[in-house]
C-alpha positions as CSV (number, residue, x, y, z in Angstrom):
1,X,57.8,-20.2,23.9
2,X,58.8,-20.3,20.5
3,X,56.5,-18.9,17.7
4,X,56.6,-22.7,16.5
5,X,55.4,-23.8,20.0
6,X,53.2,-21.1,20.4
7,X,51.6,-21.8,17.2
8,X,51.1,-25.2,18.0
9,X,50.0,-24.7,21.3
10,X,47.3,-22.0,20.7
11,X,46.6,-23.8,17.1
12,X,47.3,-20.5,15.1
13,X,49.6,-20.9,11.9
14,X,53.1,-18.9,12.3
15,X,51.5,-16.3,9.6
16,X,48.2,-15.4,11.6
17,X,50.4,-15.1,14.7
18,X,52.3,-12.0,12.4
19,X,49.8,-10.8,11.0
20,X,47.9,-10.7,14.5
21,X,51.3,-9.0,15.9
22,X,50.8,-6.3,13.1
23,X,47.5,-5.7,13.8
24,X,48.2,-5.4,17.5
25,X,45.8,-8.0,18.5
26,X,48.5,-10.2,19.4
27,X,52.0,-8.8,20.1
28,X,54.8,-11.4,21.6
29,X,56.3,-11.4,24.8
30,X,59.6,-10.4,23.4
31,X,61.0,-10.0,20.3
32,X,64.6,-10.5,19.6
33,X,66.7,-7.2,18.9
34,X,69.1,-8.9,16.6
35,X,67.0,-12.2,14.7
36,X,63.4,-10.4,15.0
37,X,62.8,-13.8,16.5
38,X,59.4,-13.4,18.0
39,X,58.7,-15.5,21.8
40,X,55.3,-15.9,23.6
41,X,54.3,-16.5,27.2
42,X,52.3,-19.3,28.1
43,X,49.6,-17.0,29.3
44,X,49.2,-15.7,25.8
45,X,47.3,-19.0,25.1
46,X,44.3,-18.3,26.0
47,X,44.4,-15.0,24.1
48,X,45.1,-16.6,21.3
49,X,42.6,-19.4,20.6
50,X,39.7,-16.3,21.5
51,X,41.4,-14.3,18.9
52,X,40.9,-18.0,16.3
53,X,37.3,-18.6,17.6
54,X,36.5,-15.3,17.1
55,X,37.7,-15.2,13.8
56,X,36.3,-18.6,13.0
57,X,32.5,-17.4,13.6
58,X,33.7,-14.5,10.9
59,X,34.0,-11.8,13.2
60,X,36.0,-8.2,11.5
61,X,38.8,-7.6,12.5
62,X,38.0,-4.8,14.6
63,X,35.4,-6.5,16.3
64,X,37.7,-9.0,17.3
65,X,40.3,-6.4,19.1
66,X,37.1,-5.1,21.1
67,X,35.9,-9.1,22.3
68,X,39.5,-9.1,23.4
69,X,39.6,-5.8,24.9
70,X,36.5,-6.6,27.0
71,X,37.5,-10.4,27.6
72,X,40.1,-9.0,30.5
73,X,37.5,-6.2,32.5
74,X,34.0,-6.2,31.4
75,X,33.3,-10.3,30.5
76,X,29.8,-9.6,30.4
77,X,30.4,-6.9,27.7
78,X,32.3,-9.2,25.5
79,X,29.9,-12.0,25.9
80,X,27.3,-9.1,24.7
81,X,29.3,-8.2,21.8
82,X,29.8,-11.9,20.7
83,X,26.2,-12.0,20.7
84,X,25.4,-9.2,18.7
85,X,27.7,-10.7,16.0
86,X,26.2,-13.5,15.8
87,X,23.1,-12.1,15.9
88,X,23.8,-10.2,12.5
89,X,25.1,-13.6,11.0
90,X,21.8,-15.0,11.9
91,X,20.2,-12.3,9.9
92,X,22.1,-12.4,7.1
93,X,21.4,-16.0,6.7
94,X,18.0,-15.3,6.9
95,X,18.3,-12.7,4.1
96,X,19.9,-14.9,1.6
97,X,17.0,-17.8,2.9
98,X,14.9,-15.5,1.7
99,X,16.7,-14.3,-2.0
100,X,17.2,-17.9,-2.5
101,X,13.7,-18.4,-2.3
102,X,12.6,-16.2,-4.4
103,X,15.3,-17.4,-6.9
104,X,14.5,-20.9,-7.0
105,X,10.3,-19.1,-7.6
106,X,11.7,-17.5,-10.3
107,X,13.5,-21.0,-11.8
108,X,10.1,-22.4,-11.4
109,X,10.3,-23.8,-7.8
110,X,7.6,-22.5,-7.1
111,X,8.4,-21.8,-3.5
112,X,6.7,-19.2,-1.4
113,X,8.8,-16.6,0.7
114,X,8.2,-17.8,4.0
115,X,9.0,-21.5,3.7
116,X,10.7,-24.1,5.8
117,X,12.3,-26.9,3.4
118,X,12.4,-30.4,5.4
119,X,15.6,-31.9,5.6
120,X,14.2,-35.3,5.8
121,X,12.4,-35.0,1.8
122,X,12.1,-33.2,-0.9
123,X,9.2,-31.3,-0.5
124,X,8.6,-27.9,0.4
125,X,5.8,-26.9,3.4
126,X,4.8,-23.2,2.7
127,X,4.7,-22.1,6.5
128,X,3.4,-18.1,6.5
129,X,3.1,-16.5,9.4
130,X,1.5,-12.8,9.4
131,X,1.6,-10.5,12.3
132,X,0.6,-7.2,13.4
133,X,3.2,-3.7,13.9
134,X,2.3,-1.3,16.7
135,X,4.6,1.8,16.0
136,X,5.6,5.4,16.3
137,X,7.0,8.5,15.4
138,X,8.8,10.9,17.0
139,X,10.7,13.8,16.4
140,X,12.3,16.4,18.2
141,X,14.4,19.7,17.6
142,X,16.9,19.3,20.2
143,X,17.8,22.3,22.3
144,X,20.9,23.4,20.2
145,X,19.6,23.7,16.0
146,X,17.0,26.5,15.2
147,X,15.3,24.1,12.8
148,X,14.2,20.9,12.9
149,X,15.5,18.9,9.8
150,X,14.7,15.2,10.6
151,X,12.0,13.5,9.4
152,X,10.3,10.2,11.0
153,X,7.4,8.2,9.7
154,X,5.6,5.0,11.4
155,X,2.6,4.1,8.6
156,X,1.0,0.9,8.8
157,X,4.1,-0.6,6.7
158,X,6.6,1.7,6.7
159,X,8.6,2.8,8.8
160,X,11.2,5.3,8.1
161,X,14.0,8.2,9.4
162,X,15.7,10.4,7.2
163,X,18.0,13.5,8.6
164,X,18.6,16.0,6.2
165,X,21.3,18.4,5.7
166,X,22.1,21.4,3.9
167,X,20.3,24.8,3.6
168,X,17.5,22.9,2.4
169,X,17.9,20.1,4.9
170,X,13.8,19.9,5.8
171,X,12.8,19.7,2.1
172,X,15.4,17.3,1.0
173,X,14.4,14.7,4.1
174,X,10.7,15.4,3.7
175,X,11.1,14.7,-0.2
176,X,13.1,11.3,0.3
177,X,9.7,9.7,2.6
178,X,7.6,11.5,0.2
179,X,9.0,9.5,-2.5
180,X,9.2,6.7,-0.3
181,X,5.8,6.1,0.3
182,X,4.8,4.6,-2.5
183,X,6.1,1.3,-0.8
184,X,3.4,1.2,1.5
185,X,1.6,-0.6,-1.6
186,X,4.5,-3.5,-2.2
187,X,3.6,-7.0,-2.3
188,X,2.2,-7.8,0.7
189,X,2.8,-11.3,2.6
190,X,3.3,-14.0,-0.2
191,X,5.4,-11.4,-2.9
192,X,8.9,-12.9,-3.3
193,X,11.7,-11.5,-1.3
194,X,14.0,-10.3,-4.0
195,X,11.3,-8.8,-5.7
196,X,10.5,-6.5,-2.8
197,X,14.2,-5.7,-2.2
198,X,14.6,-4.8,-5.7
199,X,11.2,-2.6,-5.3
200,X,12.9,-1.1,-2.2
201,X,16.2,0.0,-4.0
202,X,14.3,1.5,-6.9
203,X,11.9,3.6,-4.8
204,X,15.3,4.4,-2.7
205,X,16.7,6.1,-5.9
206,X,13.4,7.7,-6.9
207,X,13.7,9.4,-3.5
208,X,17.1,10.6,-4.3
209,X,15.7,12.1,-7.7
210,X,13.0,14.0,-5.2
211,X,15.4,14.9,-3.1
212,X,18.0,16.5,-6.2
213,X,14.8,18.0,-7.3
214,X,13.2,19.3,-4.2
215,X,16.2,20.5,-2.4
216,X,19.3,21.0,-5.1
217,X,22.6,21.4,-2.8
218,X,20.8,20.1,0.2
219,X,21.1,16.1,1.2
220,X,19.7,13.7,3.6
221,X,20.6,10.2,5.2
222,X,17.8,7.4,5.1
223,X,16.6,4.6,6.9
224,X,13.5,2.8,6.3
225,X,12.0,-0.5,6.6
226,X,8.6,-2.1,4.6
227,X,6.6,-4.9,6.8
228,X,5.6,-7.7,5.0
229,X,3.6,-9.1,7.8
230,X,6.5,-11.5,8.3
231,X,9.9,-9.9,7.6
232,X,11.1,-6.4,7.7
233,X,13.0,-5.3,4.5
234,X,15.2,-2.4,5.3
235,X,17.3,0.2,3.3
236,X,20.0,2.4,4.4
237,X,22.0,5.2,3.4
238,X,23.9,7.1,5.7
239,X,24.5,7.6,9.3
240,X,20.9,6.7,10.3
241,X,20.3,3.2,12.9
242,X,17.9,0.6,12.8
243,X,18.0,-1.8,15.9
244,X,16.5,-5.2,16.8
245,X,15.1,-5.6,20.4
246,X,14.8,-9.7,20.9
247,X,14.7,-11.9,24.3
248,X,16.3,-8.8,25.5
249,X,19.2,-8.5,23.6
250,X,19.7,-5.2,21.4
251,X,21.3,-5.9,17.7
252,X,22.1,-3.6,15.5
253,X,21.3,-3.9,11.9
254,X,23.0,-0.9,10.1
255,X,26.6,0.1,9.4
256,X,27.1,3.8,9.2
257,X,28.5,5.3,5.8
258,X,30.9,7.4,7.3
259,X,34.6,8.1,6.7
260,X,35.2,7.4,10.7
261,X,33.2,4.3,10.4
262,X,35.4,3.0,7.1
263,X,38.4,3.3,9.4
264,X,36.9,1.5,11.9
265,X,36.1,-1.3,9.6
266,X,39.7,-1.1,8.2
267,X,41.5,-1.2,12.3
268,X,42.8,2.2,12.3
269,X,40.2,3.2,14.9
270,X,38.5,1.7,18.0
271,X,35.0,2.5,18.6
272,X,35.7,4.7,21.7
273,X,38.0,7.0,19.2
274,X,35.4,6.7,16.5
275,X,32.6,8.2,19.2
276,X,34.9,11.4,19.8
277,X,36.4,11.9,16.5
278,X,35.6,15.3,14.9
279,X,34.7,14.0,11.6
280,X,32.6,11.3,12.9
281,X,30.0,13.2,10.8
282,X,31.4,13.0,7.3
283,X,28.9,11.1,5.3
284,X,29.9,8.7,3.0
285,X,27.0,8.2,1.3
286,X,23.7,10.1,1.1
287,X,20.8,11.1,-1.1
288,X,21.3,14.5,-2.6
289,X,20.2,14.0,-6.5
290,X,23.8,13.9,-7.3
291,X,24.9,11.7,-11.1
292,X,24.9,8.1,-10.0
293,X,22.9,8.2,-7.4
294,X,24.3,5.9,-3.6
295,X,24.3,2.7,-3.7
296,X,21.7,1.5,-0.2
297,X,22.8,-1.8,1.6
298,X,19.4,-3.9,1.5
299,X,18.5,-6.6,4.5
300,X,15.4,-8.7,4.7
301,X,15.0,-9.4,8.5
302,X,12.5,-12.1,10.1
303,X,10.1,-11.2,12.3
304,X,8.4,-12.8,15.6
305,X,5.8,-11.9,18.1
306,X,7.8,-10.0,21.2
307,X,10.2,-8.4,18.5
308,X,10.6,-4.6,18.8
309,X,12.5,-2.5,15.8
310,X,13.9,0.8,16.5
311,X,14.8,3.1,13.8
312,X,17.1,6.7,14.6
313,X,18.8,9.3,13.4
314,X,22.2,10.4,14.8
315,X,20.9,12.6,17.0
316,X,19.7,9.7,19.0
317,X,22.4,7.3,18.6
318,X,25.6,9.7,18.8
319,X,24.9,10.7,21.7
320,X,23.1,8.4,24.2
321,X,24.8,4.6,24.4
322,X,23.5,1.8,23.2
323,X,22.9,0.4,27.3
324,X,20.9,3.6,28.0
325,X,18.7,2.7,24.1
326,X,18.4,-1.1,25.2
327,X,17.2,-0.2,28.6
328,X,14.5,2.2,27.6
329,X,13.6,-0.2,25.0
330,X,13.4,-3.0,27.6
331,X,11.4,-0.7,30.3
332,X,7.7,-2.4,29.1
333,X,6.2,1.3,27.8
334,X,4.3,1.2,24.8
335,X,6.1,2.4,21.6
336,X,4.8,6.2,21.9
337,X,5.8,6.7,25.3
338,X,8.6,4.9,24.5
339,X,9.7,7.0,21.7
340,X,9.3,10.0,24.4
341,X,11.4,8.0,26.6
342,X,14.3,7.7,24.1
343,X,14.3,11.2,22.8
344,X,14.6,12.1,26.5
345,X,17.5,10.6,26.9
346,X,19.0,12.6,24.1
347,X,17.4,16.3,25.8
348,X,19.1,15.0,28.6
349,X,22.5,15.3,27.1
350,X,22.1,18.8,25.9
351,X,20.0,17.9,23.1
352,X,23.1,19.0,20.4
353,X,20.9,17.7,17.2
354,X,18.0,17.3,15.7
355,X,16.6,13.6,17.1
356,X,14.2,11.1,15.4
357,X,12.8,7.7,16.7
358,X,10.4,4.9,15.5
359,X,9.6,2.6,17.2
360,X,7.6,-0.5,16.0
361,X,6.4,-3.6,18.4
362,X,5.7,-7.1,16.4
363,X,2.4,-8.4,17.7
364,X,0.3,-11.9,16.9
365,X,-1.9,-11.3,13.9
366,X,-5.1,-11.3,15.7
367,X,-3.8,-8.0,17.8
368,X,-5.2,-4.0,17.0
369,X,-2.5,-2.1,14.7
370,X,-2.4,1.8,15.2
371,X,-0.3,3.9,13.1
């Protein structure tokens, strides 16, 4: 076929299918040695409208060359990873629900952070729904470092991992929840949405004054999330995790600030190279007191009943996959023994790093909370 027919037939303009070609997502079936002419097999079809859907639900790039990779061996895996997209969408939208909100509060709306706005009127119905977090901490040396410089925290509202580095590594990730803390007393249930988010980023930078102060030349990632009773805001820097366990399908909420990761994003590198590259720990962001400060992505994430977060530090997630984390997740345990579970898992595999967990379960407001 033609690039004209093919274009037609798989309903991709003549430019995607070139700029899919480049990209390696989507190379002809011949190309002419003399015109640069390019042709395509009929069986390409099929490739080609999962490489437009895929991009028409806004899926990277990148993410689209795994779907496809999966699509042809594992159709389970790519079914997962479509998920998982989507899943992210889903809480994105729910984010911005949320900042618009608390926007349309601040214009004098009015409107309450957890609201549903009928599509039928014009009125607003204020629907809050507060719930209970069973959580815990857990952190571990590993068998390899001679000090343990992770940090994990599981209060009654925040819940947090930081992973230090440096000489001072334990004082710099021990300063960053110290400064953090003071977010156990944000608004509770009812305080707007952006107004917590911005209260999150500011006590984010306090903790990366601490941490300039407390442990000059030393650093440490961060990952920590505030309950509201409804929603869990989060803020990241670094190479840190936070994970969503719902209906039994693992999503992950965080994007690592690492070089490998930023050629990941950009195509240059699959996932399976990113896992084995030797610079896969080169931070691009961190707290270490330095001018300027980093810059944390900010998520507001709803809650429900049956939910279960999971916060880690690399020394969880670099080294035991995401199907072994999902399954001890799923087993039934209760966060604490779960949390023993997971670090396990990372013993298991020679235990190279320092390894930090939290692990919080959403329960119905009328259920006991433990720290």
């Amino acid at each position: 076929m033609t690039i004209g027919e093919f274009a037609r037939a798989s309903r991709l303009s003549a430019k995607a299918l070139r700029r899919y070609d480049e990209l390696g997502l989507l190379p002809p079936a011949r190309v002419d040695a003399y015109t640069g002419y390019r042709y395509y097999a009929a069986a390409q079809v099929e490739r080609a409208r999962l490489v437009a859907w895929l991009r028409r639900i806004g899926m990277p790039l990148a993410g689209v060359r795994d779907v496809c990779a999966l699509h042809g061996t594992d159709p389970g895996a790519a079914a997962r990873a479509v998920r998982a997209h989507w899943a992210r969408v889903e809480a994105e939208t729910a984010e911005r629900r949320g900042l618009a909100a608390s926007l349309l509060d601040r214009l004098g709306g009015n409107t309450p952070v957890n609201t549903d706005i009928s599509a039928d009127d014009d009125t607003t119905t204020a629907v809050v729904r507060p719930h209970a977090l069973l959580a815990a901490a857990l952190s571990e040396r590993g068998r390899v470092r001679e000090a343990n410089q992770d940090r994990a925290h599981a209060g009654p509202r925040l819940l947090a991992v930081a992973d230090g580095y440096g000489a001072a590594g334990d004082l710099a990730a021990g300063a960053a929840l110290a400064a953090l803390s003071a977010v156990e007393g944000l608004p509770a249930p009812g305080g707007r949405a952006g107004d917590l988010l911005n209260a999150l980023e500011d006590a984010v930078h306090r903790a990366d004054a601490g941490v300039g102060a407390a442990a000059p030349g030393s650093g440490t990632t961060l990952t920590a999330g505030v309950w509201t009773g409804s929603r869990l805001a989060l803020a990241h820097v670094g190479d840190g995790r936070a994970y969503l366990l719902r209906d039994g399908d693992l999503v992950r909420l965080t994007r690592d600030h690492t070089a490998v990761q930023a050629r990941v994003d950009a195509g240059e590198l699959d996932p399976a190279e990113a896992a084995a590259h030797p610079d896969r720990a080169l931070l691009l962001r961190a707290l270490d007191g330095a001018e300027g400060g980093p810059v944390p992505d900010l998520s507001l994430h709803e809650g429900r009943p049956g939910d279960r977060w999971l916060l880690c530090t690399d020394g969880l997630s670099a080294v035991v996959p995401e199907t072994e984390l999902r399954a001890a997740l799923t087993a039934g345990a209760a966060p604490e023994d779960t949390a023993r579970a997971l670090l396990a898992l990372a013993d298991g595999r020679g235990g190279p790093d320092n390894a930090s967990c939290v692990v919080a379960d959403v329960l119905p407001a009328d259920s006991a909370r433990t720290d």
